[in-house]
DOVO-977329 format. One record per residue (C-alpha): residue number from 1; residue in three letters; x, y, z. Coordinates in steps of 0.05 Angstrom, whole numbers, padded with zeros to 5 digits. Example, Ala and Ser with C-alpha at 12.3 -4.5 7.8 and 13.67 -1.06 7.14 Angstrom:
+-----+------+--------+--------+--------+
! pos ! code !     xx !     yy !     zz !
+-----+------+--------+--------+--------+
!   1 !  ala !  00246 ! -00090 !  00156 !
!   2 !  ser !  00273 ! -00021 !  00143 !
+-----+------+--------+--------+--------+
//
This chain:
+-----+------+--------+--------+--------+
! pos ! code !     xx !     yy !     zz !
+-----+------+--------+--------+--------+
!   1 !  unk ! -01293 !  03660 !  00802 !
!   2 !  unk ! -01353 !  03717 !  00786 !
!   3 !  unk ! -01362 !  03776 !  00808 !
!   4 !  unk ! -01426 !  03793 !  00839 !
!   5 !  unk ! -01448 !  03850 !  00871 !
!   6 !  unk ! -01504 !  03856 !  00924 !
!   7 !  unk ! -01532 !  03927 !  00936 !
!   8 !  unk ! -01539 !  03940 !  01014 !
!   9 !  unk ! -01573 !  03996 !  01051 !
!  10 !  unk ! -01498 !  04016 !  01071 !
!  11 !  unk ! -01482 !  04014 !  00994 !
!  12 !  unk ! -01456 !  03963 !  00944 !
!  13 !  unk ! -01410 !  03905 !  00955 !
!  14 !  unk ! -01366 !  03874 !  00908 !
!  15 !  unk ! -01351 !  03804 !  00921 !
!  16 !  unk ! -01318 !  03745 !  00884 !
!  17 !  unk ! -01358 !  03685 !  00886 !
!  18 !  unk ! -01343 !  03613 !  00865 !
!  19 !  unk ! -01364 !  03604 !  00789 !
!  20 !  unk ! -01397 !  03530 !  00805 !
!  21 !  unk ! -01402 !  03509 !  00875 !
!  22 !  unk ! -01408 !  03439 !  00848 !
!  23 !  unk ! -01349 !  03435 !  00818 !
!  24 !  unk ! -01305 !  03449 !  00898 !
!  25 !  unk ! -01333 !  03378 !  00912 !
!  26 !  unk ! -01281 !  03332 !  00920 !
!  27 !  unk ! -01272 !  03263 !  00950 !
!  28 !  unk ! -01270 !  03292 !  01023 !
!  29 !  unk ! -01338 !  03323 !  01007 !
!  30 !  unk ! -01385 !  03262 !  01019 !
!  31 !  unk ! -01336 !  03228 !  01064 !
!  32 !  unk ! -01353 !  03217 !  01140 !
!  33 !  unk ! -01333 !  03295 !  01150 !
!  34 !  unk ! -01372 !  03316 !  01084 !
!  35 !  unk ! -01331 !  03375 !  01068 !
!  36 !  unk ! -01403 !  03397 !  01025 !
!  37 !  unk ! -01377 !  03467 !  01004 !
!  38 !  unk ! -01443 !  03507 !  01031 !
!  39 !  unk ! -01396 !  03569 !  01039 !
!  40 !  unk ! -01393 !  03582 !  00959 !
!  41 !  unk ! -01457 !  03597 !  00952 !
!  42 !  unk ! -01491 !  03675 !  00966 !
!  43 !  unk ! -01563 !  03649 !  01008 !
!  44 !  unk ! -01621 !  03685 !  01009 !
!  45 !  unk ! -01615 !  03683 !  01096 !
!  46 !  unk ! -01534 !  03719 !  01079 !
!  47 !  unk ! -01567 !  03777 !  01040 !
!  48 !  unk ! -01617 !  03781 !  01080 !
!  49 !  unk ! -01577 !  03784 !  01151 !
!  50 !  unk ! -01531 !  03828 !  01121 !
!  51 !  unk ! -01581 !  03871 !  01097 !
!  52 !  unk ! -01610 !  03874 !  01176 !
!  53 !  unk ! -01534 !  03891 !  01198 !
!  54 !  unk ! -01528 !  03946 !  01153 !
!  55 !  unk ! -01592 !  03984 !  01188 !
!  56 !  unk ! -01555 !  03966 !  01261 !
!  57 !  unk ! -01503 !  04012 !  01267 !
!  58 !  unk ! -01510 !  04048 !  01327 !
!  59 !  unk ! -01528 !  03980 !  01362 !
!  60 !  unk ! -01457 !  03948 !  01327 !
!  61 !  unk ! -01409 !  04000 !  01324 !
!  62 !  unk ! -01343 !  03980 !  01372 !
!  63 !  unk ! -01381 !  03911 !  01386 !
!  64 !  unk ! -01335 !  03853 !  01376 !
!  65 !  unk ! -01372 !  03803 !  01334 !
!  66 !  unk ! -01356 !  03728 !  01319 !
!  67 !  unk ! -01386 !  03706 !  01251 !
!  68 !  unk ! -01404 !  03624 !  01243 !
!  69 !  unk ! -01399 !  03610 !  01174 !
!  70 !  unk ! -01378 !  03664 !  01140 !
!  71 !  unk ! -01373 !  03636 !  01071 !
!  72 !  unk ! -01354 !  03684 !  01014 !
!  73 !  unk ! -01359 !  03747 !  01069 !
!  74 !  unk ! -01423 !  03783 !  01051 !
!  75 !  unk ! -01448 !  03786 !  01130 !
!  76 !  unk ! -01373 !  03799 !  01153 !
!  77 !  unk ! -01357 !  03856 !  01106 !
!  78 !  unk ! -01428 !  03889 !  01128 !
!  79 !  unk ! -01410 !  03874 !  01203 !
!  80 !  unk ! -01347 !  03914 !  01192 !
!  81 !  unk ! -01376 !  03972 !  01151 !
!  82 !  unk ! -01424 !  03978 !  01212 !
!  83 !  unk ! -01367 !  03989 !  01256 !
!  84 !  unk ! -01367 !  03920 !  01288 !
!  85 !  unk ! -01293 !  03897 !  01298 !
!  86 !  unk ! -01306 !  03822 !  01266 !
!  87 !  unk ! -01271 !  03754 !  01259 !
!  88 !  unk ! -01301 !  03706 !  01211 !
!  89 !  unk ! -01297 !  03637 !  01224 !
!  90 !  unk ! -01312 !  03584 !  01169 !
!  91 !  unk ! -01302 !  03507 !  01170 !
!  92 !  unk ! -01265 !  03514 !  01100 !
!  93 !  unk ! -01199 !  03551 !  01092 !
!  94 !  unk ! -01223 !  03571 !  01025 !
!  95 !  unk ! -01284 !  03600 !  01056 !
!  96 !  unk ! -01246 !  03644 !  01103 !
!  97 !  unk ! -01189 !  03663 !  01054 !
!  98 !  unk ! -01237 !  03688 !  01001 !
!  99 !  unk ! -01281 !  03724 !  01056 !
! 100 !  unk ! -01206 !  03767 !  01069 !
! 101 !  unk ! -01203 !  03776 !  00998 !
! 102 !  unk ! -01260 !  03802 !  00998 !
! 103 !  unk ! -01256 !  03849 !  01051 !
! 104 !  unk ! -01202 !  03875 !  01020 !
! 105 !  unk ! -01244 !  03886 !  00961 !
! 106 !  unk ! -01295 !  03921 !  00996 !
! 107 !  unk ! -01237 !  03972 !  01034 !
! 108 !  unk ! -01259 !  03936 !  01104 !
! 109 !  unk ! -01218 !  03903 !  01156 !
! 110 !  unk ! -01232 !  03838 !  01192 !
! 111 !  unk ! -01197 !  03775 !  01221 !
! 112 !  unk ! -01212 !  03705 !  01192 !
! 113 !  unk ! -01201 !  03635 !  01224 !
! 114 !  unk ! -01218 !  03568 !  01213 !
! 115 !  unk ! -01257 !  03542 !  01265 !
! 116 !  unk ! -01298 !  03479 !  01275 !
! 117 !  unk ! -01363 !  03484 !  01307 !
! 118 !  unk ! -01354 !  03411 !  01341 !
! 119 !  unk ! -01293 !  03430 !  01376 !
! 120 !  unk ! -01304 !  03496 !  01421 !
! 121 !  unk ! -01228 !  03501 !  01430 !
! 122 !  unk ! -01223 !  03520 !  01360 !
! 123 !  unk ! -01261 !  03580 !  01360 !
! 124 !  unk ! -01223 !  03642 !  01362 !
! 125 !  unk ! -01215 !  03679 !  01439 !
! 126 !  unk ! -01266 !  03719 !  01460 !
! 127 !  unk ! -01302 !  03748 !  01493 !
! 128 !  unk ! -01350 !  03771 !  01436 !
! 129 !  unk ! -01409 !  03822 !  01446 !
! 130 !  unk ! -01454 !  03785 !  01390 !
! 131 !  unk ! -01448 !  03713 !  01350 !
! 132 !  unk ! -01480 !  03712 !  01277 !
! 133 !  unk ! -01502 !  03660 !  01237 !
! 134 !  unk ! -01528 !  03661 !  01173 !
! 135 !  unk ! -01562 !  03589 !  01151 !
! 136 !  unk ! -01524 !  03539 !  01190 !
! 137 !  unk ! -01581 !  03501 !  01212 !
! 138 !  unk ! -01577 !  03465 !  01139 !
! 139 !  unk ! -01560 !  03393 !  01177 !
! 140 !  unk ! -01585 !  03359 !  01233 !
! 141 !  unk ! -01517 !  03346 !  01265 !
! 142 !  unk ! -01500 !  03422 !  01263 !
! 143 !  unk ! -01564 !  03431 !  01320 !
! 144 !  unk ! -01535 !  03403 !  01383 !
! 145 !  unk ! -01461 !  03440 !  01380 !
! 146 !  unk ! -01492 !  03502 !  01358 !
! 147 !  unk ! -01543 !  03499 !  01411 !
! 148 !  unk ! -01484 !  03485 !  01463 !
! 149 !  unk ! -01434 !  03547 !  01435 !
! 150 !  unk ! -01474 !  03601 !  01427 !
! 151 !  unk ! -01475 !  03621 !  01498 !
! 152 !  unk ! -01399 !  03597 !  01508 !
! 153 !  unk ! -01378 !  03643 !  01454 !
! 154 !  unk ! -01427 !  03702 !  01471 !
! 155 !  unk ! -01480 !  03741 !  01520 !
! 156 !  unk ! -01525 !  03741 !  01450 !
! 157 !  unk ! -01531 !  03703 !  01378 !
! 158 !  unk ! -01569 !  03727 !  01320 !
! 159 !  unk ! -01587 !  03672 !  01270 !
! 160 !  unk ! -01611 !  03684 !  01201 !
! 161 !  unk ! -01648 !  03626 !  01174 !
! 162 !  unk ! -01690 !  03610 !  01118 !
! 163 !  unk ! -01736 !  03551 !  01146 !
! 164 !  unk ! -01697 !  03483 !  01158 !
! 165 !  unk ! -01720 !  03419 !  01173 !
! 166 !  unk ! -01689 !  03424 !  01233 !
! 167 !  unk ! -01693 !  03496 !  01256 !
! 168 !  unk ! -01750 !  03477 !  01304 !
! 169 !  unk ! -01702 !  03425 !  01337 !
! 170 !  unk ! -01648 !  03480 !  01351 !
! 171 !  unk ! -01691 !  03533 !  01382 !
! 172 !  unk ! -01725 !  03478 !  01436 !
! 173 !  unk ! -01654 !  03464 !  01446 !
! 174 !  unk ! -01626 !  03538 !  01462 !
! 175 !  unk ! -01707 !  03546 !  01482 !
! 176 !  unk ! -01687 !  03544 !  01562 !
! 177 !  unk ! -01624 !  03583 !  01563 !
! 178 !  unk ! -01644 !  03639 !  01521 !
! 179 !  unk ! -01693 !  03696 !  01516 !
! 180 !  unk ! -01713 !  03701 !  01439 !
! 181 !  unk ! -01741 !  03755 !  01394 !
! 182 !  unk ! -01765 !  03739 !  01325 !
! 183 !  unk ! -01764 !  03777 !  01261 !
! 184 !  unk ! -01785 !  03770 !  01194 !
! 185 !  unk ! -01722 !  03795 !  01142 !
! 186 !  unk ! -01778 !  03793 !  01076 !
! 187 !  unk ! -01783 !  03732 !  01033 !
! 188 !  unk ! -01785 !  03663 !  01079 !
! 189 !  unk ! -01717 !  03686 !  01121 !
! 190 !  unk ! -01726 !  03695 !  01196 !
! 191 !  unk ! -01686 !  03731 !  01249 !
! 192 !  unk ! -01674 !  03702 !  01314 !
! 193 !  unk ! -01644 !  03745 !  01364 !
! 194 !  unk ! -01628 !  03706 !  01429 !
! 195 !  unk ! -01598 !  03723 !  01490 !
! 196 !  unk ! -01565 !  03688 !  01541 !
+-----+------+--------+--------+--------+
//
C-alpha cells in the first residue's frame, strides 16, 4: 500500500491506496465474473465527485446516502465529512474493507457492504435520500442494472463520469424515468444529477 493524499475543499484526506492495481489480478479476474479490481485505483471522476460533495453540505447534511462503488473511500469519506450518514457498497470485500480503513483514517464514520449491482437484494436497506456513483459506467454490462436500481434504491442518483463508451447508452436508458441536470466537474468529468 501508499499513501496518498488528495486535498479537498473540506480539507486533506489521507488514504491508503493499493501500490499496483495490477498486481490484485488473480485467476477470478478475467473469469466469466471478471473480478477486474477497478476499485484500487483513485479516478479522475472520484476526485472530482468528491470534490463536488465537499461544496454540498447544506444540501447533504442528515441525508442518508448509498455509495456504488466506493473503491478505496475517497467519495464516502467526503460524503461523511459533509454530514451525509453513508454506507459504501463495493463489489470487492477488499474495496469496502479498505474504504473503513480509511474512514477511520480520516476520523469519519460510515457503514460498508458488499453489494452486487446485478442482484438488487444485495444492496443494503434503504430508503436512501441520494445514490452516488463515481465511474461505473466503465462496461457495457454495468448499463442495464444500473439503469434499473437507481430509482429502486433512491428518489435521486448523482453519477460522476469521465466519458465512456457507453455512457450515452445508460442515460437513454434512465432517459424516461428521470429528470437530469448536467454539470461539468473541470477536466473531461461530468455530473449527472437525476431524479426520479
Amino acid at each position: 500500500m501508499r499513501r496518498e493524499t488528495v486535498t479537498l475543499p473540506s480539507g486533506p484526506v489521507e488514504l491508503l491506496v493499493p501500490l499496483d492495481p495490477e498486481a490484485l489480478l488473480d485467476e477470478r479476474a478475467l473469469g466469466d465474473a471478471e473480478f477486474i479490481p477497478y476499485w484500487a485505483e483513485l479516478w479522475p471522476s472520484a476526485l472530482a465527485l468528491a470534490a463536488e460533495v465537499a461544496t454540498r453540505t447544506v444540501e447533504l447534511s442528515g441525508t442518508r446516502v448509498l455509495e456504488l462503488g466506493c473503491g478505496v473511500g475517497l467519495v464516502a469519506i467526503s460524503l461523511a465529512r459533509a454530514g451525509a450518514h453513508v454506507h459504501a457498497t463495493d463489489w470487492s470485500a477488499d474495496a469496502v474493507a479498505l474504504t473503513l480503513d480509511n474512514a477511520v483514517r480520516n476520523d469519519v464514520a460510515l457503514e460498508g457492504a458488499v453489494a452486487d449491482w446485478f442482484r438488487a437484494d444485495s444492496m443494503p436497506a434503504g430508503p436512501f435520500d441520494l445514490v452516488v456513483a463515481a465511474d461505473v459506467l466503465y462496461e457495457r454490462r454495468n448499463v442495464a442494472p444500473l439503469a434499473a436500481l437507481l430509482p429502486e434504491l433512491a428518489p435521486r442518483a448523482w453519477v460522476a463520469d469521465p466519458g465512456r463508451a457507453f455512457t450515452p447508452e445508460f442515460l437513454d436508458a434512465v432517459a424516461g424515468r428521470a429528470s437530469r441536470h448536467d454539470v461539468g466537474l473541470g477536466g473531461t468529468v461530468s455530473f449527472y444529477d437525476l431524479r426520479f
